[in-house]
C-alpha positions as CSV (number, residue, x, y, z in Angstrom):
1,X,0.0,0.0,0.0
2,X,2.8,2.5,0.9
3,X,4.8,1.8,-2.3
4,X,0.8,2.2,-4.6
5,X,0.8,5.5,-3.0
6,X,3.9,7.3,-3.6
7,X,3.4,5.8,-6.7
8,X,0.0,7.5,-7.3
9,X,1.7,10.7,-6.0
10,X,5.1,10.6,-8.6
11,X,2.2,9.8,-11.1
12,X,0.6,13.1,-10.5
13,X,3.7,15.2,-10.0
14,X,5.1,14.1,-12.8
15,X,2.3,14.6,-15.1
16,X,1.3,17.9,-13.5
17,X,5.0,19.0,-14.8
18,X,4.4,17.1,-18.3
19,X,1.5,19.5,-18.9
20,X,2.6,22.5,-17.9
21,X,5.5,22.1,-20.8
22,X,3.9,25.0,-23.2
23,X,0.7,25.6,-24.3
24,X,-1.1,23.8,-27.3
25,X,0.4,24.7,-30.5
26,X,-1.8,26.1,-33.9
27,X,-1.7,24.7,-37.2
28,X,1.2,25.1,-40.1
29,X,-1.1,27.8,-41.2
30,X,-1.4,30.0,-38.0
31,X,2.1,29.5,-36.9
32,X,3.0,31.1,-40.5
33,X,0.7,33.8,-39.9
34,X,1.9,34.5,-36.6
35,X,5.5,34.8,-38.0
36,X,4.3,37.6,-40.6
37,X,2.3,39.4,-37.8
38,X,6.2,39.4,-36.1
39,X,7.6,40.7,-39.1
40,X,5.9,43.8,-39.6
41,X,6.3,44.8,-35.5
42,X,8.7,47.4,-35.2
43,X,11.8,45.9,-33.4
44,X,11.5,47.1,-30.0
45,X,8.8,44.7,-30.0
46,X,9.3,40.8,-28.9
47,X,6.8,38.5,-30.5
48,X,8.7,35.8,-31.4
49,X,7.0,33.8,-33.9
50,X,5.0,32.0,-30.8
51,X,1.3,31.0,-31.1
52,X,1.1,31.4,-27.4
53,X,1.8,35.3,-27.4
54,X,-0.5,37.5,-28.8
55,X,1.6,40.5,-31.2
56,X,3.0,43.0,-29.2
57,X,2.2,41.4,-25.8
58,X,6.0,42.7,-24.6
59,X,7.9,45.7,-25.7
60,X,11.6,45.7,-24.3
61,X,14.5,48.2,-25.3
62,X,16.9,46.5,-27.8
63,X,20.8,46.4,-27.1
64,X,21.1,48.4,-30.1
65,X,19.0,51.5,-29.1
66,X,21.1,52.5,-25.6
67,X,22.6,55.2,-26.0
68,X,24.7,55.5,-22.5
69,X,24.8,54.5,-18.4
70,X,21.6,56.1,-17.9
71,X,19.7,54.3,-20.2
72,X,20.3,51.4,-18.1
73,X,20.1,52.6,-14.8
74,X,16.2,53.7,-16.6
75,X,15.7,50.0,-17.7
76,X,16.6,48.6,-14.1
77,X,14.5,50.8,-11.7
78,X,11.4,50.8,-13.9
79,X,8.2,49.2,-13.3
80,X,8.5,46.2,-15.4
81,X,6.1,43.7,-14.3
82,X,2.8,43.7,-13.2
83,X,2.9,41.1,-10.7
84,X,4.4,40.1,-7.2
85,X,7.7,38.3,-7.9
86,X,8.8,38.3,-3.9
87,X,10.6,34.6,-5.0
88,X,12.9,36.6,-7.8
89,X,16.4,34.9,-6.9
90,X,14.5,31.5,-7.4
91,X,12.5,32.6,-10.4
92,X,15.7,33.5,-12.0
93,X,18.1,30.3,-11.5
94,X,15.3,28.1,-12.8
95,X,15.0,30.7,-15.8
96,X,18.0,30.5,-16.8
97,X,18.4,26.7,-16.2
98,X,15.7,26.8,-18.6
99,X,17.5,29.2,-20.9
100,X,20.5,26.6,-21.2
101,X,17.8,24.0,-21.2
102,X,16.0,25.0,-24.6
103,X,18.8,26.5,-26.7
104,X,20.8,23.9,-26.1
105,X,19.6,20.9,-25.1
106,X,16.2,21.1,-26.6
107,X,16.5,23.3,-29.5
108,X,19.5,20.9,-31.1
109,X,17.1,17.6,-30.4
110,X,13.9,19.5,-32.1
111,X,15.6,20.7,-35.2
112,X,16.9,17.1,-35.5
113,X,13.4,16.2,-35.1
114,X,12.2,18.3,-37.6
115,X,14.9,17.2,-40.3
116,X,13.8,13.6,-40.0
117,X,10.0,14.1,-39.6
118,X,8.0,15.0,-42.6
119,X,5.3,18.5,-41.7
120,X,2.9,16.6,-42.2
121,X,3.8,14.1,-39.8
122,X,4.7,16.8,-37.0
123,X,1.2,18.6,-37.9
124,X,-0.9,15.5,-37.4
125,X,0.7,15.3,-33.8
126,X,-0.3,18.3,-32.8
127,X,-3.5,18.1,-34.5
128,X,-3.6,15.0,-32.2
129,X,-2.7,16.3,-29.5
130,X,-5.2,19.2,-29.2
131,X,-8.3,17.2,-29.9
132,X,-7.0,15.2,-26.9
133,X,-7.3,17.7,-24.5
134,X,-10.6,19.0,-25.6
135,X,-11.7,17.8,-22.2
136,X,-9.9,20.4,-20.3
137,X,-11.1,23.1,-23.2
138,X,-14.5,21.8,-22.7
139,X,-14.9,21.3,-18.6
140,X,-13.1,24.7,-18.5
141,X,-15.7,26.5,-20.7
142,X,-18.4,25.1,-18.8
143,X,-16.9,26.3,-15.4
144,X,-17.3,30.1,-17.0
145,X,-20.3,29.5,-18.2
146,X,-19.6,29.8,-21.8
147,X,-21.9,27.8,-23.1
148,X,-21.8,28.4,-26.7
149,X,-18.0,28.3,-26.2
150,X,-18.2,24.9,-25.3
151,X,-20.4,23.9,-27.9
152,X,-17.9,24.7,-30.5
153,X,-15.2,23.0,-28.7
154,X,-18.0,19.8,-28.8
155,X,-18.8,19.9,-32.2
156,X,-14.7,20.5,-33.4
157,X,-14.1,17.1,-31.3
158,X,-16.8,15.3,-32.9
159,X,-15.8,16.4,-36.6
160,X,-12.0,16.1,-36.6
161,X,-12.1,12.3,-34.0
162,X,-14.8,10.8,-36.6
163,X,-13.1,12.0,-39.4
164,X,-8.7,11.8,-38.8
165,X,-8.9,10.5,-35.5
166,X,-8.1,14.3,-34.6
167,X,-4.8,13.9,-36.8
168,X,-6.4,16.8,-38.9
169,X,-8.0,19.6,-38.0
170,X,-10.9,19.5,-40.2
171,X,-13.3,21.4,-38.2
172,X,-11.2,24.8,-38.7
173,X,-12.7,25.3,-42.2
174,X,-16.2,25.2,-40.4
175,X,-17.6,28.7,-39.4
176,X,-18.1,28.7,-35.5
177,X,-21.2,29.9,-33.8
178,X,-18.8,32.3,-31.7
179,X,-15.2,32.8,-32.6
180,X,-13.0,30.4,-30.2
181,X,-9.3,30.8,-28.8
182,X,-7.3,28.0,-30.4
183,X,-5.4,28.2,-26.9
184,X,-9.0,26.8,-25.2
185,X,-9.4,27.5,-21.7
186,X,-8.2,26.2,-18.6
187,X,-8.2,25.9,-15.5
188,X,-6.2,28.8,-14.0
189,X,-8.5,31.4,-16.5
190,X,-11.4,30.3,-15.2
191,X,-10.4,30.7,-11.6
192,X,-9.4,34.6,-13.0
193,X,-12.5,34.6,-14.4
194,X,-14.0,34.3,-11.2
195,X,-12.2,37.2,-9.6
196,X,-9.1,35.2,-8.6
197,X,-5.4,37.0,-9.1
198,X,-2.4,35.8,-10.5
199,X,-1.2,35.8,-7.0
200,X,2.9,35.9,-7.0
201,X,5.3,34.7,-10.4
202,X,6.6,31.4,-10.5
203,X,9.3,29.7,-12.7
204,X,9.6,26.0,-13.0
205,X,12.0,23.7,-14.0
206,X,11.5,23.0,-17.6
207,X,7.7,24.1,-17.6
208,X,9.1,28.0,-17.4
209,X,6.5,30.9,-16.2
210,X,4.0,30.5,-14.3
211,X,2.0,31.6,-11.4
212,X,0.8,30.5,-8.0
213,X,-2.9,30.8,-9.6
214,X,-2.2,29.2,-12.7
215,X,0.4,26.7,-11.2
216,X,-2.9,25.2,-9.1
217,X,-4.9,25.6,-12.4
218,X,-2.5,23.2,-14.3
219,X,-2.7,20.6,-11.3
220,X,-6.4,21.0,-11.5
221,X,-6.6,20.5,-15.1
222,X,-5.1,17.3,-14.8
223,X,-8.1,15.3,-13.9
224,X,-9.7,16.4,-17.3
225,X,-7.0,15.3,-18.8
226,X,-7.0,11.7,-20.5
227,X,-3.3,11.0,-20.2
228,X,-3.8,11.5,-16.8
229,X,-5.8,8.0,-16.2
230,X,-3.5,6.0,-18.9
231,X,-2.0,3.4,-17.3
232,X,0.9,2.7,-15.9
233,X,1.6,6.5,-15.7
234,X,4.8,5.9,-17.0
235,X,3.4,5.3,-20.4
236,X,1.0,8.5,-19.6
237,X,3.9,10.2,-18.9
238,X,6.0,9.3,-22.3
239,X,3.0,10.1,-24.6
240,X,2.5,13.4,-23.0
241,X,6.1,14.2,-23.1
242,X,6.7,13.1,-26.3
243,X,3.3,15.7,-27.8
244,X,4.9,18.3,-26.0
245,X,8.2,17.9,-27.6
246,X,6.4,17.7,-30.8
247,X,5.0,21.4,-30.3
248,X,8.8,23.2,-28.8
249,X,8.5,24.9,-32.6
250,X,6.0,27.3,-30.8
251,X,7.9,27.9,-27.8
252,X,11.5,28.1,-28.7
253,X,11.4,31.2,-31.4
254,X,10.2,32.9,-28.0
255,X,13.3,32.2,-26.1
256,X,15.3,32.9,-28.9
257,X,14.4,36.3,-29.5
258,X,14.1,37.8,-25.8
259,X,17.8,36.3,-25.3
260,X,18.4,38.4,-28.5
261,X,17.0,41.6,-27.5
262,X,16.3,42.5,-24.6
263,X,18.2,43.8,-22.1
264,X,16.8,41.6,-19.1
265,X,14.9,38.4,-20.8
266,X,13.9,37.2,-17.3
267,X,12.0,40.6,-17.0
268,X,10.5,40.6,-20.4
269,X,9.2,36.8,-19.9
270,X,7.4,37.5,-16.9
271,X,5.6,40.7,-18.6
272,X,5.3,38.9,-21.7
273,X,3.8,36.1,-19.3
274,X,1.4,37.7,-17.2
275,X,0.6,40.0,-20.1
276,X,-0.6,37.0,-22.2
277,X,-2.3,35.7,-19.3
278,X,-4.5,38.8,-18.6
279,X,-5.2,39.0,-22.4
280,X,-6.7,35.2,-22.1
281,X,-8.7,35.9,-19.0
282,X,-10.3,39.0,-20.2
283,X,-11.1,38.2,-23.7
């Protein structure tokens, strides 16, 4: 009994970090569209490429454009984020261990990935992987009362497991009753949606921001989440893992271009973090 419980309890701490790794990537098609919305920012602006930022959610002052001392002095007593970050020493190890983390561990093994796995391939995994976790889109939408909302998210399910098994996304060429995130909801917007702040900034291993709302959300959108009840969890674990690695081409532009930029990419994660999130919550 003992050795069934800490097992049930490594089962749920692991998978509560698996799905915390990103947020659900778009299509070919969006992510392309995305990377033109970047291009025609001016360059003090950080998008990234990312489907999980919305354009211009960070502005930070390029290395380029200082012109002396005071410029920095400027840049380091001014109000940057918009959130509690009483943890910051913390916060920043585990950034930059993520830093090293995804330019060079993870960013070598993905573009090996992508050179020996067709598009097509890659897109049907995260075309997969989506439609998989409609039940946390779903359960979530229902929890803020968006009822239509969570119609849509029904009816896309339906369309794209009877038709691809969710490998395509055939329901995108359908006109929606209400326009729908592609992001979904979850569990740490609807508890903002019910009044409930972000609380104080977090940084995980390998997961990256976060927040101490959003970091219970994630745990709570576990049990909505299939993977969670496949069994042995180790095999939960691997599959979820694996989708997430599938989808780093929406995170990793991000990192890339903060590290390239700005003068303080821990700052201009967390506002580009808790800028996004606010965004979500209030659309």
């Amino acid at each position: 009994m003992p050795n069934n419980s800490l097992a049930r309890q490594a089962r749920t701490l692991t998978l509560g970090i698996l799905l915390l790794v990103g947020i659900l990537g778009l299509d070919g098609n969006k992510a392309m569209a995305a990377q033109g919305v970047r291009q025609s920012l001016a360059p003090s602006t950080v998008y990234g490429g990312a489907p999980m930022l919305p354009a211009g959610a960070v502005t930070v002052t390029p290395y380029a454009s200082l012109r002396d001392a005071n410029d920095l002095d400027d840049y380091d007593t001014a109000d940057i984020g918009s959130i509690a970050d009483p943890l910051e020493p913390w916060n920043r190890f585990w950034f930059h261990f993520n830093d090293i983390f995804y330019l060079y561990i993870a960013r070598p093994a993905y573009d090996a990935w992508v050179f020996v796995t067709p598009h097509q391939v890659r897109g049907g995994l995260k075309n997969f992987f989506s439609n998989l976790l409609f039940p946390v889109r779903f359960v979530n939408n229902i929890l803020q009362f968006r009822f239509m909302e969570a119609g849509v998210e029904f009816g896309r399910f339906i369309v794209n497991t009877t038709s691809s098994l969710g490998l395509a996304d055939v329901a995108k060429g359908l006109k929606p009753i209400v326009p729908v995130d592609p992001t979904g909801e979850d569990f740490g917007q609807t508890m903002g949606r019910w009044g409930i702040g972000q609380g104080f900034y977090l940084v995980w291993p390998i997961i990256g921001p976060s927040s101490a709302r959003d970091t219970v959300g994630r745990v709570g959108d576990l049990f909505a989440d299939p993977l969670f009840y496949l069994k042995p969890w180790e095999l939960g674990a691997g599959v979820g893992g694996g989708l997430r690695f599938n989808a780093l081409g929406d995170v990793l532009p991000l990192y890339e271009d903060l590290n390239s930029v700005a003068l303080d990419p821990y700052l201009a994660m967390r506002e580009a973090y808790v800028n996004f999130r606010k965004s979500q919550v209030m659309r």
